[in-house]
C-alpha positions in Angstrom: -18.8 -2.8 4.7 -16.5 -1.4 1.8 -13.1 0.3 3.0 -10.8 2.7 1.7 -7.0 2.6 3.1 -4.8 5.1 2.2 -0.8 4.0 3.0 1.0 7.2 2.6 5.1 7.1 3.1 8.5 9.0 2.8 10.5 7.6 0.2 14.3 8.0 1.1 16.2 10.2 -1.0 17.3 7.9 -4.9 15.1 4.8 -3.9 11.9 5.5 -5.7 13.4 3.6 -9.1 14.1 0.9 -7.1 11.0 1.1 -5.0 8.5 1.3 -8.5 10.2 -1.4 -9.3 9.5 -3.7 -6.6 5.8 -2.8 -6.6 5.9 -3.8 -9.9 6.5 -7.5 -9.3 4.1 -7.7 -6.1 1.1 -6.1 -7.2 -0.3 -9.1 -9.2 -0.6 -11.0 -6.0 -2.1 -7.9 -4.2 -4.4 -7.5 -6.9 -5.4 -11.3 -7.3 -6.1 -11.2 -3.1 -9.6 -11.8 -1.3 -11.0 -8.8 -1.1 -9.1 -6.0 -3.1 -11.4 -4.3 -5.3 -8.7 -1.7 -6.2 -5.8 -0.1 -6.3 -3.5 2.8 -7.6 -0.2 4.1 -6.4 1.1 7.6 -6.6 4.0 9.3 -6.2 4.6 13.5 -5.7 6.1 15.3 -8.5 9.9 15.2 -6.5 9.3 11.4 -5.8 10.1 12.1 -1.9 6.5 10.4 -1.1 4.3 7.6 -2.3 0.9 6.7 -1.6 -1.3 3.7 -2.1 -4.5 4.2 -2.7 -7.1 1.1 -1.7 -10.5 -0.3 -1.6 -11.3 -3.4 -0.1 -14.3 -5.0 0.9 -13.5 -5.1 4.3 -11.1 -3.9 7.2 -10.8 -7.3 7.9 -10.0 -8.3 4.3 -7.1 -5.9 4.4 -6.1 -6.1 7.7 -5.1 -10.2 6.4 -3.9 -9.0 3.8 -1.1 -6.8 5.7 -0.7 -9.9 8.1 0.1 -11.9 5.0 2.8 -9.5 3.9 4.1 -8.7 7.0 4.6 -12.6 7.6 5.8 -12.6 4.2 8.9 -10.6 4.7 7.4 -7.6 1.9 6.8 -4.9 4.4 10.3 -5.1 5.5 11.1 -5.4 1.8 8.9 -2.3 1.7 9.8 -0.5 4.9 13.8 -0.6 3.4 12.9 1.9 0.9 11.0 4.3 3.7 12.6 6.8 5.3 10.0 6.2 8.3 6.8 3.8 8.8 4.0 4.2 6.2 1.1 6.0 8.0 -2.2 3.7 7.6 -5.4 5.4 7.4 -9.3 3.6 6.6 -11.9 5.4 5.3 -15.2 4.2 5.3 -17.7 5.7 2.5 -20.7 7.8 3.5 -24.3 7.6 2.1 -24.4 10.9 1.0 
């Protein structure tokens, strides 16, 4: 079944330059992976918070793909521009 995740983060205070940036260069891989269907990321007007918007085909699709980038070394790469842990959320879409 189809998921929506929503990553949602503080960015600490003159990182989000350097954060966009690094997105910038890993988000051809995350959008070439098994499963990713799509993806935007937003930041708030001040640039203190930055969200990912996601829909995969599965949990389990994006559940290997965090795996993979947490074995990776990019969360951490990530997680340095955070001033705390992303909060993770999965939405799953009603028949309505």
């Amino acid at each position: 079944m189809s998921v929506t995740v929503i990553l949602e983060a503080a960015i600490k205070p003159g990182k989000k330059d350097a954060l966009v940036a690094l997105l910038d260069s890993l988000l051809p891989e995350t959008r070439a992976y098994q499963g990713l269907t799509h993806i935007t990321i937003h930041t708030d007007a001040k640039g203190e918070n930055i969200l990912f918007y996601e829909e995969w085909e599965s949990a389990a699709n994006y559940e290997d793909y965090l795996q993979w980038r947490t074995e990776t070394g990019v969360m951490d790469k990530l997680g340095a521009h955070f001033s705390a842990p992303p909060a993770i959320r999965y939405f799953n879409p009603e028949n309505i």
